[in-house]
N, C-alpha and C positions, 0 to 999 in steps of 0.2 A: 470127624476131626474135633479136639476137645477146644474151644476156643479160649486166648488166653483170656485174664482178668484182664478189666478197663484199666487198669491204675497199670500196669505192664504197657500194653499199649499206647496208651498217652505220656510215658515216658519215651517210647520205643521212637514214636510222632514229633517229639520234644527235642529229642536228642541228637537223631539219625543223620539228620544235615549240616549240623552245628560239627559236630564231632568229624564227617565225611568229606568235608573241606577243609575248615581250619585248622584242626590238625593234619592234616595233610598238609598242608601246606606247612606247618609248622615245620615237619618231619622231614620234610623232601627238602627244603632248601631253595625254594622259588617264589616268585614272590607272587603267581596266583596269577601273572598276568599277559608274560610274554614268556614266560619256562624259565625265564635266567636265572641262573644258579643266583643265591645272595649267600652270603654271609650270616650264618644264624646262632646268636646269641643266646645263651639260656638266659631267662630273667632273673632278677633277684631275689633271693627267699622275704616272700612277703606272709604277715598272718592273714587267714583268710578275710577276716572285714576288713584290713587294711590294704588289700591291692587296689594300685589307685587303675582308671579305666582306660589313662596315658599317661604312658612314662617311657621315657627310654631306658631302657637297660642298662647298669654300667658292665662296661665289658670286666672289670675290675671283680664285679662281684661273685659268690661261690655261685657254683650252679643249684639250682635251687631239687634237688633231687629228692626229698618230701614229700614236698606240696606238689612237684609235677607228677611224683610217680600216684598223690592222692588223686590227681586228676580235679585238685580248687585251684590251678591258675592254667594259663595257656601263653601261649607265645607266637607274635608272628606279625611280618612288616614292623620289628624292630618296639612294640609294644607290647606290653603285659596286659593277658582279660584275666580275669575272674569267668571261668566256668557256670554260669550259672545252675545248669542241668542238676550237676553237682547237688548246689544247696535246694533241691527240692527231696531228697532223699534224705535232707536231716532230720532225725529226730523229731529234735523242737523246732521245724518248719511247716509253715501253716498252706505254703504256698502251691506245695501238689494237689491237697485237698480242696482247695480253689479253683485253680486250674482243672480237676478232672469234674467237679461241678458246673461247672461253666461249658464245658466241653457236652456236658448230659442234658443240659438246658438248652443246650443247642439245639441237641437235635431230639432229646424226647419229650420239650413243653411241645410243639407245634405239632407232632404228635397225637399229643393225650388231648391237643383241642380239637383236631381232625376227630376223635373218636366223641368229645363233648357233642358236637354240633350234630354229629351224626343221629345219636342218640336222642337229642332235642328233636328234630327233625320226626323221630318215630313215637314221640310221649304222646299224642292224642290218639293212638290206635293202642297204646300200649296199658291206658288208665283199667284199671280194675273196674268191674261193675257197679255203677251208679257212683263213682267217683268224678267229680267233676273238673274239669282241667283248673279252674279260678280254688276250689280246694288244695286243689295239686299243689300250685304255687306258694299257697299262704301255707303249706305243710315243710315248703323246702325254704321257707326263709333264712337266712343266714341268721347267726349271734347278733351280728353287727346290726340288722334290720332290725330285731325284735327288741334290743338295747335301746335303740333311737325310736323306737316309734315309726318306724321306714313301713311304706306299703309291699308287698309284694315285689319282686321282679318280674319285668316280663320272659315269656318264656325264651326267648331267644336269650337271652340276658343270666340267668342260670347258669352257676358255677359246677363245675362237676361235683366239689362239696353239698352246695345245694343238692344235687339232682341224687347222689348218693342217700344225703338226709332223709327222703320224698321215697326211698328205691321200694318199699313197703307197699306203696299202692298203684306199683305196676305189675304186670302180669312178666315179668323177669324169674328165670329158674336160678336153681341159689348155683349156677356156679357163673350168671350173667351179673348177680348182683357182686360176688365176689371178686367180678374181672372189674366191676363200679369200686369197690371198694380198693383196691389195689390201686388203680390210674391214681385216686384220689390222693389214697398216702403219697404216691411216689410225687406229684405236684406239692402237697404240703412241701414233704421233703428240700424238694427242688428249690423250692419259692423261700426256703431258710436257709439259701445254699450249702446244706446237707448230703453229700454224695450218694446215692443208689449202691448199696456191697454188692456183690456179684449173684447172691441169691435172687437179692429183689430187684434185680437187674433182667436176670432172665425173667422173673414173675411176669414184671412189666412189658417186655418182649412179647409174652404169649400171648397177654391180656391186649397189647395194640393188634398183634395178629387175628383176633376174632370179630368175628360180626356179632350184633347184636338180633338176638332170636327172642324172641316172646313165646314163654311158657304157653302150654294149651291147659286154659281154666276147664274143669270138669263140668 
């Protein structure tokens, strides 16, 4: 089964309830509470930044058949919304892209540090010959250390950037260092809340799905 894209899905997440009740409710002519019929006004055509978040409708006014059939306003219990759903599909809206960033840092920073720690955990069996772990460390210092004059981090203490920098002198086969390098971008990424495409989405996928294996030195 081909699964959809993230940015589908988190609208699908977005939208599903919002749209599954209060329009419904709009549409049926009930007020959501007790079944009784009410009385349902259309609201009045409003521009979409200007619908205010309460107002009553005048019963006076056109029905607003535009912007409802656009689906940028709603109606119901005698008040006019704004759609919000809507304005994440515009264009020049910044606010899906946010949103399905946030939604990915959810759930795949905690993740890529599951697979950090793990990996920490195996770097003293994993040093190349006659590499010494106190080398290790001074090899994976960060920008930021070597700028400031900073000692070392301790080995627990190692970012997966770090331990990506260092991936050289471990005994890792090049497609363990490439599942290093992959985690890595997709945290950069993440950390500039820059969305994962659907490419380096599954990359990331496979790369959390694998254990870490140490090459056999000859």
């Amino acid at each position: 089964m081909r699964a959809e894209p993230v940015t589908v899905t988190v609208i699908n997440v977005l939208t599903s309830g919002f749209f599954s009740t209060n329009r419904h409710r709009a549409l049926s002519g009930t007020d959501g509470q007790n079944g009784s019929a009410t009385s349902r006004t259309a609201p009045p055509i409003y521009p979409e930044e200007d619908v205010p978040s309460t107002a009553r409708p005048d019963p006076a006014a056109p029905r607003p058949c535009s912007t409802w059939a656009a689906g940028t306003v709603d109606g119901w219990d005698g008040h006019v919304r704004p759609v919000l759903a809507h304005r994440l599909l515009a264009p020049e809206s910044n606010e899906l892209r946010i949103l399905v960033c946030h939604a990915q840092n959810r759930v795949l920073l905690p993740l890529v540090e599951e697979a950090r720690i793990s990996l920490i955990e195996l770097i003293p069996d994993l040093l190349r010959k006659e590499i010494e772990l106190d080398y290790f460390r001074e090899q994976a210092r960060s920008d930021h250390r070597v700028r400031n004059g900073l000692p070392a981090a301790p080995l627990a203490e190692l970012e997966i950037g770090d331990l990506a920098r260092a991936a050289r002198l471990l005994v890792l086969p090049t497609d363990q260092q490439n599942r290093l390098r992959t985690l890595n971008k997709a945290r950069n990424h993440l950390s500039h809340l820059q969305p994962l495409s659907q490419e380096r989405l599954v990359a990331v996928t496979e790369a959390l799905t694998t254990d870490w294996v140490a090459d056999d030195e000859s």
